[in-house]
VEXDREN-2710 file (C-alpha; in Angstrom, 1 decimal):
% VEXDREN-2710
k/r/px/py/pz
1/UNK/-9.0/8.3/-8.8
2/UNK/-8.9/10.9/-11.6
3/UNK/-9.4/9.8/-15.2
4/UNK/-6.2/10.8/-16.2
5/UNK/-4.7/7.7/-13.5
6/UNK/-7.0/5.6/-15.2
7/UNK/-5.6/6.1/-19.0
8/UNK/-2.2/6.1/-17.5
9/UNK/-3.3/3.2/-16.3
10/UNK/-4.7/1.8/-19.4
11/UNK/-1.9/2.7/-21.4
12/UNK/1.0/0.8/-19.3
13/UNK/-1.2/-2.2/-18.8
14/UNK/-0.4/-4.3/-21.6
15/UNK/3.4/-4.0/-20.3
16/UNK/2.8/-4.6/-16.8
17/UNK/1.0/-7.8/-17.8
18/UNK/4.8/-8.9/-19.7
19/UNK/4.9/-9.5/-16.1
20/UNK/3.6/-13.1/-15.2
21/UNK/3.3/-15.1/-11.6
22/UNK/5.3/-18.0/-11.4
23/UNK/5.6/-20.3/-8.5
24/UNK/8.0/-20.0/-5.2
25/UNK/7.8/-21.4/-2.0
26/UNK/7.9/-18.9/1.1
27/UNK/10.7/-20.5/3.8
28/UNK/9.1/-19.2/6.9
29/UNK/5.6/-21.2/5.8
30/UNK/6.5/-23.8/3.4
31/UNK/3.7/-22.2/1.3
32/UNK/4.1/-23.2/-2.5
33/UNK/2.5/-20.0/-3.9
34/UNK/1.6/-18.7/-7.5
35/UNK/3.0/-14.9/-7.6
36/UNK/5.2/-12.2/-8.2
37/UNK/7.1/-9.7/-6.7
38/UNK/6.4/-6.4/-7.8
39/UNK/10.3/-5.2/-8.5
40/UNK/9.0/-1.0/-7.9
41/UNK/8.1/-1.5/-4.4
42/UNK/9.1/-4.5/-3.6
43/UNK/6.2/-6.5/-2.5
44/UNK/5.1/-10.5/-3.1
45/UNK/1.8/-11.1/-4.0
46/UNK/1.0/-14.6/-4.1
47/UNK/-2.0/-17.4/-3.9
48/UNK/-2.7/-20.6/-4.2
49/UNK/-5.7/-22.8/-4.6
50/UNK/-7.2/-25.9/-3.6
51/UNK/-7.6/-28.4/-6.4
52/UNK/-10.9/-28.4/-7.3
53/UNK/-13.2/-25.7/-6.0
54/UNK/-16.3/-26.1/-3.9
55/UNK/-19.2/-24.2/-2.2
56/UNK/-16.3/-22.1/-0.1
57/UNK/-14.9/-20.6/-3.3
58/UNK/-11.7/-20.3/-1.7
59/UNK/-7.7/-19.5/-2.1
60/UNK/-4.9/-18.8/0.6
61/UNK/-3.2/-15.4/-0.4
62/UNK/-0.5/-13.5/0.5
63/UNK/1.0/-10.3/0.4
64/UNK/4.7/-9.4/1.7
65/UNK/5.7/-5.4/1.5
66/UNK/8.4/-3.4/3.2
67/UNK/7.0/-1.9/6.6
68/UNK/7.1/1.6/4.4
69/UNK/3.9/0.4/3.0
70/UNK/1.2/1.9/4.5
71/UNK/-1.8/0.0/2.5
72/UNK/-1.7/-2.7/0.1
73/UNK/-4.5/-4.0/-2.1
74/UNK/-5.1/-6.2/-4.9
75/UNK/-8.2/-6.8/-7.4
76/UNK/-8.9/-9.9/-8.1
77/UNK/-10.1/-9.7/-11.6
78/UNK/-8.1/-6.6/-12.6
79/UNK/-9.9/-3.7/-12.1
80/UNK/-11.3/-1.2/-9.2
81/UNK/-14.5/-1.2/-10.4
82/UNK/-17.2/-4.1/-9.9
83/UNK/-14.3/-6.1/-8.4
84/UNK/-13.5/-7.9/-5.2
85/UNK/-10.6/-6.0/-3.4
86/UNK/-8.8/-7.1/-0.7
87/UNK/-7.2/-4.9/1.4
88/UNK/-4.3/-4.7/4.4
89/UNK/-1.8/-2.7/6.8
90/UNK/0.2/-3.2/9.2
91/UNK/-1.4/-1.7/12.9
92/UNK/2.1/-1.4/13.9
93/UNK/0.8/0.2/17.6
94/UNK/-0.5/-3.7/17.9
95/UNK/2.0/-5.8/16.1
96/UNK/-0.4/-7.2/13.9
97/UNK/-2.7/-6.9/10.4
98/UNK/-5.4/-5.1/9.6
99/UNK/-7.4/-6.1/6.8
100/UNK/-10.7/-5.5/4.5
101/UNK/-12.8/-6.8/1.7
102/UNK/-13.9/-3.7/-0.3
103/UNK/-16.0/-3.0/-3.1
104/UNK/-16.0/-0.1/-5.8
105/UNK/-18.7/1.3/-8.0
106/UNK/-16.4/4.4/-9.1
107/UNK/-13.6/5.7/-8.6
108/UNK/-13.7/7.1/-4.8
109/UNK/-13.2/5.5/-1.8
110/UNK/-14.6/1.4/-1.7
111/UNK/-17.4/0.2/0.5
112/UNK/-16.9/-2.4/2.8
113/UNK/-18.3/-5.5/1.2
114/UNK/-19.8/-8.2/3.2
115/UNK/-19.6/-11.8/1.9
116/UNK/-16.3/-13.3/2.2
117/UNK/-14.7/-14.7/5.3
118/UNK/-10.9/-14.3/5.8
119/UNK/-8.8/-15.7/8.7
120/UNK/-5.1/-14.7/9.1
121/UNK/-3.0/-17.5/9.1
122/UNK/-0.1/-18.2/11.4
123/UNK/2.5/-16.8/9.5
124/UNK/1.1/-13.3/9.4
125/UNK/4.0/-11.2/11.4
126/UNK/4.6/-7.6/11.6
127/UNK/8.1/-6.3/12.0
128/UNK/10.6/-4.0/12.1
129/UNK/11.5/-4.0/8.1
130/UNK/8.6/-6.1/6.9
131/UNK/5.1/-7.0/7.0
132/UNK/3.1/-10.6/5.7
133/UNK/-0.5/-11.1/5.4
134/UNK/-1.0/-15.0/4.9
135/UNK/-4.4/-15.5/4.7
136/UNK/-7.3/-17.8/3.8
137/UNK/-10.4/-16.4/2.1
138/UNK/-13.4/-18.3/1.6
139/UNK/-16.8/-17.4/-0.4
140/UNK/-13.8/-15.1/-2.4
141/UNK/-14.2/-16.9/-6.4
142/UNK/-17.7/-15.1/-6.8
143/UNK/-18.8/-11.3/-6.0
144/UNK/-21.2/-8.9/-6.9
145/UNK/-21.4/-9.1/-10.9
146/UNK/-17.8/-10.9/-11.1
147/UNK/-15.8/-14.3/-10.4
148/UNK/-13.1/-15.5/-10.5
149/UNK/-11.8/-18.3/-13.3
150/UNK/-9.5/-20.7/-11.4
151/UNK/-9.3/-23.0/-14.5
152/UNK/-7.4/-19.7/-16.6
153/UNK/-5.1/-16.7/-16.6
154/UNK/-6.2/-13.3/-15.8
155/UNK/-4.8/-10.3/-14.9
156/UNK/-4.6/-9.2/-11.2
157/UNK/-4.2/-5.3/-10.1
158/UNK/-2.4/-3.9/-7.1
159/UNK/-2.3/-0.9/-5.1
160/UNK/0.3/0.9/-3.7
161/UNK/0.1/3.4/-0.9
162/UNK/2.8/4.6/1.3
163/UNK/0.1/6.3/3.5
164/UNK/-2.0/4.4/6.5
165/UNK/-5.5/4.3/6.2
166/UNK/-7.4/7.1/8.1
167/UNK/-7.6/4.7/11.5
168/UNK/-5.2/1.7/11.0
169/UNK/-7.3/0.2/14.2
170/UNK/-10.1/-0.7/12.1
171/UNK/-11.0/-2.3/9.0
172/UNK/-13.7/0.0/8.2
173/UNK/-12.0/2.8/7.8
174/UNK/-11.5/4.9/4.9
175/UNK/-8.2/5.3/2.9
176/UNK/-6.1/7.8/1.3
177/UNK/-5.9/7.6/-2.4
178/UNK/-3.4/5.2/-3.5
179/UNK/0.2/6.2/-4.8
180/UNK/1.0/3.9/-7.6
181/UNK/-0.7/0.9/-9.1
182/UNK/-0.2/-1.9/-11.7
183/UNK/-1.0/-4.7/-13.0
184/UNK/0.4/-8.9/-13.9
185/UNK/-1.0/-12.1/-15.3
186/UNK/-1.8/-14.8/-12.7
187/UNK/-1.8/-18.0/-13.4
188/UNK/-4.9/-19.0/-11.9
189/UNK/-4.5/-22.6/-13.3
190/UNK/-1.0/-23.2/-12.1
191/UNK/-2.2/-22.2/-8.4
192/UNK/-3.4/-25.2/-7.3
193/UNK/-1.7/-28.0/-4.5
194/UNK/-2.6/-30.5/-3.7
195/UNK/-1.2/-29.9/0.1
196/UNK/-3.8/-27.0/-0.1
197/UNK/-5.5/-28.5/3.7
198/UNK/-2.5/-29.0/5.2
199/UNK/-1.9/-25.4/4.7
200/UNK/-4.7/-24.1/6.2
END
């Protein structure tokens, strides 16, 4: 990512984060999710938690995107850097998601980071117009030199690519650089249900 990304980055974050999460339910799930729906590229980022965290740090997430989207990603605590990533694309060969938990110490291409523990729930679908990764990741609210407050707001980033990673097969493969990214406020501490176990 070249540094002048990052101050354009920088400079349009305090309006992307006019943009706030707010809660809808997905139809084909019955998921009550805290999210948005990134009006650009039009694709749903959404999570919810249970209500009161234990030792599997976890949230169900999902992301919806137009099948032109090659790669999606989000950072949890806003940032590329020293964050926990999570990353996905449609395998469209397969019919199914491919996805990644990455980590960053600059600004090139993440590591794969070891740690969390994410299962692809039932709702995941690939087809001809759209993708969805629904998803539960566990050991997710703590990373290397970062967490996550669940009791607060925070900004979340996403990326943007309209290019497949190098070998949409496998999750450990490298990517292109992202086109576009951006940033909202989540709601962390409206994202909880207490129907969080029946979803999973």
């Amino acid at each position: 990512m070249s540094i002048k990304r990052v101050m354009t980055g920088l400079a349009v974050a305090g309006a992307a984060l006019a943009q706030s999460s707010s809660s809808y339910t997905d139809p084909e799930n019955g998921i009550t999710f805290q999210g948005i729906t990134d009006p650009t590229h039009n694709v749903t980022y959404g999570f919810v938690l249970p209500t009161s965290q234990n030792s599997t740090g976890e949230f169900i997430g999902e992301v919806v995107a137009p099948i032109a989207a090659g790669c999606v990603g989000v950072a949890l605590a806003g940032q590329m850097v020293g964050d926990l990533l999570l990353v996905a694309w449609p395998d469209t060969s397969a019919g199914k998601i491919v996805s990644t938990t990455r980590y960053a110490t600059g600004y090139s291409s993440p590591a794969v980071y070891a740690g969390p523990t994410i299962t692809d729930l039932n709702s995941t679908t690939v087809n001809a117009t759209h993708w969805k990764w629904v998803y539960r990741c566990e050991n997710c609210t703590t990373w290397n030199g970062g967490s996550l407050n669940t009791n607060a707001s925070s900004a979340v980033a996403w990326a943007y690519s309209s290019s497949a990673p190098v070998d949409p097969t496998s999750s450990n493969t490298t990517f292109h650089e992202h086109d576009d990214f951006g940033f909202f406020g989540m709601a962390w501490n409206n994202a909880s249900s207490a129907n969080y176990s029946s979803y999973v």
